[in-house]
NULODREN-432467 format. One record per atom (N, C-alpha, C, O): residue in one letter; x, y, z; atom name. Coordinates in nm, 2 decimals, always signed. Example, Ala and Ser with C-alpha at 12.3 -4.5 7.8 and 13.67 -1.06 7.14 Angstrom:
! residues 2
+------+--------+--------+--------+------+
! rest !     px !     py !     pz ! atom !
+------+--------+--------+--------+------+
!    a !  +1.32 !  -0.57 !  +0.78 !    N !
!    a !  +1.23 !  -0.45 !  +0.78 !   CA !
!    a !  +1.32 !  -0.33 !  +0.78 !    C !
!    a !  +1.42 !  -0.33 !  +0.85 !    O !
!    s !  +1.28 !  -0.22 !  +0.71 !    N !
!    s !  +1.37 !  -0.11 !  +0.71 !   CA !
!    s !  +1.29 !  +0.00 !  +0.79 !    C !
!    s !  +1.34 !  +0.11 !  +0.80 !    O !
+------+--------+--------+--------+------+
This chain:
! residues 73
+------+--------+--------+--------+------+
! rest !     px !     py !     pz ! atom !
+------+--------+--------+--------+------+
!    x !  -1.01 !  +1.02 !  -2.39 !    N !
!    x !  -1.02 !  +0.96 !  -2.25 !   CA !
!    x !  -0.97 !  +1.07 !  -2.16 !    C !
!    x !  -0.87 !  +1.14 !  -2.17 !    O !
!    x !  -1.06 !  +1.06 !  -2.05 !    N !
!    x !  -1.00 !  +1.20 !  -1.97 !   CA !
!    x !  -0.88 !  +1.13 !  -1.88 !    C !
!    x !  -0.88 !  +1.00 !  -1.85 !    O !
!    x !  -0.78 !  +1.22 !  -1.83 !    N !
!    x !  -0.70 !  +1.16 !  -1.73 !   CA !
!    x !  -0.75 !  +1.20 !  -1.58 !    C !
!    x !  -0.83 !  +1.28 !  -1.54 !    O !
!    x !  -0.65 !  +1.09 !  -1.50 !    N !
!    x !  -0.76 !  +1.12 !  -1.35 !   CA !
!    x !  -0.62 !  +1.19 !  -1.27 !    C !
!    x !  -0.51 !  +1.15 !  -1.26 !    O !
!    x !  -0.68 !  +1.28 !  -1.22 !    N !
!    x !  -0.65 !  +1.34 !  -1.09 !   CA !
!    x !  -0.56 !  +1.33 !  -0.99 !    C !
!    x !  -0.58 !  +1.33 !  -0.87 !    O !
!    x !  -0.45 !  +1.33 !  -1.05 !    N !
!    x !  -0.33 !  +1.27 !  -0.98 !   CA !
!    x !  -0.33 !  +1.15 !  -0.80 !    C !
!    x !  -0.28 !  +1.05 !  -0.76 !    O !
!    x !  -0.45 !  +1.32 !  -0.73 !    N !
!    x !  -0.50 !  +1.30 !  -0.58 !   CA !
!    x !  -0.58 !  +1.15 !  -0.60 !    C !
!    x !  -0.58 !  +1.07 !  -0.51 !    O !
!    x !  -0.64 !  +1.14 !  -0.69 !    N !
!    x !  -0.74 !  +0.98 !  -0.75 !   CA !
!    x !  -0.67 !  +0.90 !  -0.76 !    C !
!    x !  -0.70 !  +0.79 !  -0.73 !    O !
!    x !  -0.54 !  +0.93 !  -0.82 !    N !
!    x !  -0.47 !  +0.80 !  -0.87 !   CA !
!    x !  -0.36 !  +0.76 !  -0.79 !    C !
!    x !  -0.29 !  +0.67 !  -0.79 !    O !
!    x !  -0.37 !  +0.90 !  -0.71 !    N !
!    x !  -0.28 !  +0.80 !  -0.59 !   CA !
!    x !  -0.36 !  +0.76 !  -0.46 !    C !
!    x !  -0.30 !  +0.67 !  -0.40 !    O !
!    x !  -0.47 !  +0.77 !  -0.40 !    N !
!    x !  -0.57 !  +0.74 !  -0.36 !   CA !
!    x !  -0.61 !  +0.57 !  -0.40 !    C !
!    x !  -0.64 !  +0.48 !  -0.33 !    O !
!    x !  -0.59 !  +0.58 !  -0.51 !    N !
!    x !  -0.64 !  +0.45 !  -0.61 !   CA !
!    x !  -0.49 !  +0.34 !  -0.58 !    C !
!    x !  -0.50 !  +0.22 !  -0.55 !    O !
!    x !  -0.40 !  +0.39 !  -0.58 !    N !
!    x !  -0.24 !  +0.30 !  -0.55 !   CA !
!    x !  -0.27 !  +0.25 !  -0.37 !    C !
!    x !  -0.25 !  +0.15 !  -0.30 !    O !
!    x !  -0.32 !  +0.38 !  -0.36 !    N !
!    x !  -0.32 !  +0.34 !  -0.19 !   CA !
!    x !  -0.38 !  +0.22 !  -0.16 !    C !
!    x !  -0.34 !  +0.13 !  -0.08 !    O !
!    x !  -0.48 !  +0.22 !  -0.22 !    N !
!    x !  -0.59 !  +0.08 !  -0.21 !   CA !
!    x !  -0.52 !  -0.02 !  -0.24 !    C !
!    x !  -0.49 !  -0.11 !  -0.16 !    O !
!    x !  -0.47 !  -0.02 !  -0.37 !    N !
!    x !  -0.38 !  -0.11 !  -0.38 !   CA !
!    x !  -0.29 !  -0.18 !  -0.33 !    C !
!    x !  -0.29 !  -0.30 !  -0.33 !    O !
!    x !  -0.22 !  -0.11 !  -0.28 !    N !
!    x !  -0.17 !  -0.11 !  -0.18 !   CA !
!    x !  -0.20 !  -0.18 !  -0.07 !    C !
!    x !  -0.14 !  -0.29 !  -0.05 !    O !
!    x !  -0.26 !  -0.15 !  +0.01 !    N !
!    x !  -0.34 !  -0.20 !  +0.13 !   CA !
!    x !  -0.43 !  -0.35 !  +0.06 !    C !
!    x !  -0.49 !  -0.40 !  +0.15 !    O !
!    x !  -0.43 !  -0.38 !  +0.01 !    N !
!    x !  -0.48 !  -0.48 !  -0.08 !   CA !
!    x !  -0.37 !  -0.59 !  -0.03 !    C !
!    x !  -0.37 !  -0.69 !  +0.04 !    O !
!    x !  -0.27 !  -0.53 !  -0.12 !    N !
!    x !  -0.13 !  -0.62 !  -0.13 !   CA !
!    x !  -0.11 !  -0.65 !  +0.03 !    C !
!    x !  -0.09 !  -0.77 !  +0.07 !    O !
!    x !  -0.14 !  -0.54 !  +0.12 !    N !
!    x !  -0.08 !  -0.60 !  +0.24 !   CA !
!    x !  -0.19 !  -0.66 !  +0.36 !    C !
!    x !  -0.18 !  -0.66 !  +0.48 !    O !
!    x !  -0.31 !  -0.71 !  +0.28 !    N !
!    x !  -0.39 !  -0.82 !  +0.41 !   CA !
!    x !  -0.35 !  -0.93 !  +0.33 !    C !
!    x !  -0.43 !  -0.96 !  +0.24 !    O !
!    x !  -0.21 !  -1.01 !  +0.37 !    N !
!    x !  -0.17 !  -1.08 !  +0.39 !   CA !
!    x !  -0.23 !  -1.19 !  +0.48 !    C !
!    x !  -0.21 !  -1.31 !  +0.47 !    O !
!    x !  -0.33 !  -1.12 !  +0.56 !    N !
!    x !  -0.38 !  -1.17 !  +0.67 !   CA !
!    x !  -0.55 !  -1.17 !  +0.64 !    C !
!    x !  -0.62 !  -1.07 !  +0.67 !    O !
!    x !  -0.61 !  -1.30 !  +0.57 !    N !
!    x !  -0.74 !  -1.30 !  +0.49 !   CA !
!    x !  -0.91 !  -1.22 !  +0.63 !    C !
!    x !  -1.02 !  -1.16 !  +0.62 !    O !
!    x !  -0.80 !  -1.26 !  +0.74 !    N !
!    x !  -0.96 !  -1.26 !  +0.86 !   CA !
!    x !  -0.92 !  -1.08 !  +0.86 !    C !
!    x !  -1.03 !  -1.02 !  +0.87 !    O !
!    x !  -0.80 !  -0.98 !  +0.85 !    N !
!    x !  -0.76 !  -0.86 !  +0.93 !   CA !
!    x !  -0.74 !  -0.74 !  +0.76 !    C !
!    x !  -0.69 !  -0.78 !  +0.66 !    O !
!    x !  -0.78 !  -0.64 !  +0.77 !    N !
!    x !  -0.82 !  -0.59 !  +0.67 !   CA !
!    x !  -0.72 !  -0.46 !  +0.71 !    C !
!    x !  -0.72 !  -0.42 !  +0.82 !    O !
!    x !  -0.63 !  -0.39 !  +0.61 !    N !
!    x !  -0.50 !  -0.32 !  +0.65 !   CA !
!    x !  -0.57 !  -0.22 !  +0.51 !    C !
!    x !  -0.62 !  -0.23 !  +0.40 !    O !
!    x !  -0.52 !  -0.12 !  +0.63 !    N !
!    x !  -0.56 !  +0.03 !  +0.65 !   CA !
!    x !  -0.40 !  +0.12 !  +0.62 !    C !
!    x !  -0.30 !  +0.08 !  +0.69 !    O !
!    x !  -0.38 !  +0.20 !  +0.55 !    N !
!    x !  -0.28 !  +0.30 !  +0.55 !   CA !
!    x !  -0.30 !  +0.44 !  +0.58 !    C !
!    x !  -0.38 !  +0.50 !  +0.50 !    O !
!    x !  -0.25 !  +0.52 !  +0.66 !    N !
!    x !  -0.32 !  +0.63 !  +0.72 !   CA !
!    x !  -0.26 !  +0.71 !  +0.58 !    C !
!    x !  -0.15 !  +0.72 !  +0.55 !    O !
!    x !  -0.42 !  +0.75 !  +0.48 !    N !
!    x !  -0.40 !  +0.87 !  +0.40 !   CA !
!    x !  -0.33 !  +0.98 !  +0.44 !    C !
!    x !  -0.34 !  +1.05 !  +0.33 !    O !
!    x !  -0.29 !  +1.03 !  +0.49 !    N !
!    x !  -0.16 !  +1.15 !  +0.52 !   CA !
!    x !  -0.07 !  +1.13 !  +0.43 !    C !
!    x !  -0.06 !  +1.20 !  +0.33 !    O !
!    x !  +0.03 !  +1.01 !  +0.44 !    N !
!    x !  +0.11 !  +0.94 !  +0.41 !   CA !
!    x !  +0.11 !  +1.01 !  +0.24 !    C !
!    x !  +0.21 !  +1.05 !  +0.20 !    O !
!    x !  +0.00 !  +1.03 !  +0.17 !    N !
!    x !  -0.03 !  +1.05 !  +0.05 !   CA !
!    x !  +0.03 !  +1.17 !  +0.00 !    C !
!    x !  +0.06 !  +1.18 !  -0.12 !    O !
!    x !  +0.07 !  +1.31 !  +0.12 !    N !
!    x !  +0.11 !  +1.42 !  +0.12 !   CA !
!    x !  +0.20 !  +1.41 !  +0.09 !    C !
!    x !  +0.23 !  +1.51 !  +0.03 !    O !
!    x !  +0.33 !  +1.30 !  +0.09 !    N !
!    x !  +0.44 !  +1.31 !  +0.10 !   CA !
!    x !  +0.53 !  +1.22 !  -0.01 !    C !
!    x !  +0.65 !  +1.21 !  -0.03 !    O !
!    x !  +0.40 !  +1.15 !  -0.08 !    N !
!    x !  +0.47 !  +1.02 !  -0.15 !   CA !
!    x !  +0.44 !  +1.10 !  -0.27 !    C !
!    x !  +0.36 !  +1.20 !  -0.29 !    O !
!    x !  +0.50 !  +1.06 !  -0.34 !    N !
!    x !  +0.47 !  +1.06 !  -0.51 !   CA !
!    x !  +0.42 !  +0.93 !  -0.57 !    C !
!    x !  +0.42 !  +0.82 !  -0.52 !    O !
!    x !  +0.37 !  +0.98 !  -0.71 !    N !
!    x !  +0.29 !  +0.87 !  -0.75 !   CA !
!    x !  +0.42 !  +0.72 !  -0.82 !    C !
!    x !  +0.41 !  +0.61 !  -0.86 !    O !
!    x !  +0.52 !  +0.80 !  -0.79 !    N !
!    x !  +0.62 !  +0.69 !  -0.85 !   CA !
!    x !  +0.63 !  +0.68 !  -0.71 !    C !
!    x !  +0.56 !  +0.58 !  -0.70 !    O !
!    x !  +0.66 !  +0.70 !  -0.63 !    N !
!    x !  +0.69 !  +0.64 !  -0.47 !   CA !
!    x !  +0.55 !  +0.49 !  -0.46 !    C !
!    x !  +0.55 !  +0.37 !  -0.43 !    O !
!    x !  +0.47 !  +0.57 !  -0.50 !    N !
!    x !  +0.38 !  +0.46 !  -0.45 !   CA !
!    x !  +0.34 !  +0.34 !  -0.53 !    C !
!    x !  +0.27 !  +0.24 !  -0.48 !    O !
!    x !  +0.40 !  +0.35 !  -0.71 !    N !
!    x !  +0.42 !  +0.27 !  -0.83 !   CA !
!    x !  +0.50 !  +0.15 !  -0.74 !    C !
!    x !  +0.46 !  +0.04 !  -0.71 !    O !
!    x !  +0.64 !  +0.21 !  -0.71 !    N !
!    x !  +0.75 !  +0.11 !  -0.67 !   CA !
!    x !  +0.72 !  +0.04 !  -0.55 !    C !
!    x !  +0.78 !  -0.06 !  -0.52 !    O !
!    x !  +0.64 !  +0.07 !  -0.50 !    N !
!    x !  +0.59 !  +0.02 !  -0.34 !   CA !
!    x !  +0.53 !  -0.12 !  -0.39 !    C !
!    x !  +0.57 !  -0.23 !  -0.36 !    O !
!    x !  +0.43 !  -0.09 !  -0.46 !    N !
!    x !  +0.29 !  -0.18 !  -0.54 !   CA !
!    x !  +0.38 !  -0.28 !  -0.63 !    C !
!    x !  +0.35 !  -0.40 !  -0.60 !    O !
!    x !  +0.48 !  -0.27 !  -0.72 !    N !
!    x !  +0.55 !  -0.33 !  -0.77 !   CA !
!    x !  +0.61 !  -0.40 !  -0.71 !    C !
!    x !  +0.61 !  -0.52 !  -0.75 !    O !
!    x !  +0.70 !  -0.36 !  -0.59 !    N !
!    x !  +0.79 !  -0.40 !  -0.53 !   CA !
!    x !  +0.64 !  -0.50 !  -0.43 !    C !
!    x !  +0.63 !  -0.62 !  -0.45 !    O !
!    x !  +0.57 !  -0.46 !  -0.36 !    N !
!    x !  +0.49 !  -0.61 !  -0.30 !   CA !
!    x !  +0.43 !  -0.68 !  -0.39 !    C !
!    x !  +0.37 !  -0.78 !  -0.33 !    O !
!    x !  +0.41 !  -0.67 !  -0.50 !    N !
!    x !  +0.38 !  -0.78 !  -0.61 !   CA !
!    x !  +0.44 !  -0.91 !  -0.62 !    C !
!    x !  +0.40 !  -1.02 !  -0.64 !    O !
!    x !  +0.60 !  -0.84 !  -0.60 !    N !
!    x !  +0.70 !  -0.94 !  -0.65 !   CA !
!    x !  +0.74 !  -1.01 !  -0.53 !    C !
!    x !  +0.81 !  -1.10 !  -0.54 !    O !
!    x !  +0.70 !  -0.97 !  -0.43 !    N !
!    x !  +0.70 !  -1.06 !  -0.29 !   CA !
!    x !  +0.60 !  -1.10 !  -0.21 !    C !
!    x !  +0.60 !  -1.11 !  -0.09 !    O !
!    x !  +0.48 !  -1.12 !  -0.30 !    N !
!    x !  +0.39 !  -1.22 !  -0.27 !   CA !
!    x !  +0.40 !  -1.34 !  -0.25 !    C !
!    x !  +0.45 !  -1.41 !  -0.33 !    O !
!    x !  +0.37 !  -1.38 !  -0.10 !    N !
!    x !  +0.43 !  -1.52 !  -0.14 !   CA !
!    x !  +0.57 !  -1.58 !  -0.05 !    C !
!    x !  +0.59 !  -1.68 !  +0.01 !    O !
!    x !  +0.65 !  -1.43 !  -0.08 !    N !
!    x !  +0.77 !  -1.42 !  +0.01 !   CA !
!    x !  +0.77 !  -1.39 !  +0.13 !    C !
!    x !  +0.87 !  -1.36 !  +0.20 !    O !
!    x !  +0.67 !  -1.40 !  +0.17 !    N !
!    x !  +0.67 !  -1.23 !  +0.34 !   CA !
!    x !  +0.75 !  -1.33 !  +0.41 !    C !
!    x !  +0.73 !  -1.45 !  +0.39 !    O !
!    x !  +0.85 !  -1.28 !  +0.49 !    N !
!    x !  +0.92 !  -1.37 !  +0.57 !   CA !
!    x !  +0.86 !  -1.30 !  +0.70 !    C !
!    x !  +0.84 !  -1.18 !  +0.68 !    O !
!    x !  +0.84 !  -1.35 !  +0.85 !    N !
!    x !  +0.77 !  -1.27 !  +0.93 !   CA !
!    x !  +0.89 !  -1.19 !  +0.97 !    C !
!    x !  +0.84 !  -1.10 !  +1.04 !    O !
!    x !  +1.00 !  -1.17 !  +0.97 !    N !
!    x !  +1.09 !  -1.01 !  +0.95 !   CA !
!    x !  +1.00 !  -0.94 !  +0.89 !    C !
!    x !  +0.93 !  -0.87 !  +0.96 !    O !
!    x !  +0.97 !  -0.93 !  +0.73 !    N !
!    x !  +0.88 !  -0.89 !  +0.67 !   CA !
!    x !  +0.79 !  -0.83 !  +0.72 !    C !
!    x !  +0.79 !  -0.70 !  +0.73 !    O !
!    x !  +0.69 !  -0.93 !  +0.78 !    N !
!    x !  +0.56 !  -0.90 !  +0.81 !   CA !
!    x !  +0.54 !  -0.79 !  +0.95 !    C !
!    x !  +0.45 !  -0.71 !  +0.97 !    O !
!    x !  +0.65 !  -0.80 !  +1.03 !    N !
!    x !  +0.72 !  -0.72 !  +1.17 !   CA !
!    x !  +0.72 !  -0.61 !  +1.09 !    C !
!    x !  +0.64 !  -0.53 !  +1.13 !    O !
!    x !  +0.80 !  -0.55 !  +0.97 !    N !
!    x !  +0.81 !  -0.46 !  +0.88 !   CA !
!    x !  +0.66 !  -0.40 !  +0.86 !    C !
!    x !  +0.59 !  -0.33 !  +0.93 !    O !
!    x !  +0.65 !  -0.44 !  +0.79 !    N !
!    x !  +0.52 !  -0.38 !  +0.73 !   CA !
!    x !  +0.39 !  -0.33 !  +0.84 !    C !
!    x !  +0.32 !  -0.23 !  +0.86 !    O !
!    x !  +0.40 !  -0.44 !  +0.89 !    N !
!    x !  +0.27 !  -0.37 !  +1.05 !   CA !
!    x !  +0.32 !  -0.24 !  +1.10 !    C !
!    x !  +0.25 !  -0.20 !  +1.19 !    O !
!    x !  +0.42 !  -0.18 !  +1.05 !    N !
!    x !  +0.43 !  -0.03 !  +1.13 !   CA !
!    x !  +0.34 !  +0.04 !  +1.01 !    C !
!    x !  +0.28 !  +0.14 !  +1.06 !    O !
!    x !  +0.33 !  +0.03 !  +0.92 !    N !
!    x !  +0.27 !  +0.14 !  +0.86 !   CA !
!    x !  +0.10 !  +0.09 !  +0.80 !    C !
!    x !  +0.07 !  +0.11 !  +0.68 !    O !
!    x !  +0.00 !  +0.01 !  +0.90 !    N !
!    x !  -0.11 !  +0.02 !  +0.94 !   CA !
!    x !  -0.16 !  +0.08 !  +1.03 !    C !
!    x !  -0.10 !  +0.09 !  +1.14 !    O !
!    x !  -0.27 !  +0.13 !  +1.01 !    N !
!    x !  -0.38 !  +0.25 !  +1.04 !   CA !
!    x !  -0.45 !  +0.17 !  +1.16 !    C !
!    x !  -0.54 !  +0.09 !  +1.14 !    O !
!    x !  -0.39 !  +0.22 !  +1.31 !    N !
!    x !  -0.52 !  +0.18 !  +1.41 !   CA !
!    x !  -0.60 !  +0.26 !  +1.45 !    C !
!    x !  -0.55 !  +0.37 !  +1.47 !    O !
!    x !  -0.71 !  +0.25 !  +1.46 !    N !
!    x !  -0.81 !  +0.34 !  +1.51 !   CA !
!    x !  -0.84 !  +0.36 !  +1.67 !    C !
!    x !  -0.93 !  +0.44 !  +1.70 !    O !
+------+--------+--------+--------+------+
């Protein structure tokens, strides 16, 4: 089995990611790929783990949180 591409598989977390955070079913959350330059693939493991386990939980503190780091156009 080939392995992927470190740039793929964090690319692939990113989605993930952004996944975990439309929260909001009608509004579709975007993370500006830059961001990618700087994280590591365990940076972005613990992120994905860490909003798994607070699905469910967003308290709107939370949610005030997390809206800074969506992508406006």
């Amino acid at each position: 089995m080939k392995n992927k591409n470190p740039i793929n598989k964090k690319e692939e977390l990113l989605q993930e990611i952004e996944a975990l955070l439309s929260y909001k079913p009608e509004e579709k959350t975007t993370i500006n790929p830059n961001y990618l330059e700087y994280l590591e693939l365990e940076d972005l493991e613990s992120i994905k783990k860490g909003l798994i386990n607070k699905i469910g939980k967003l308290s709107q503190e939370d949610i005030v949180w997390l809206e800074q780091f969506k992508k406006y156009d």
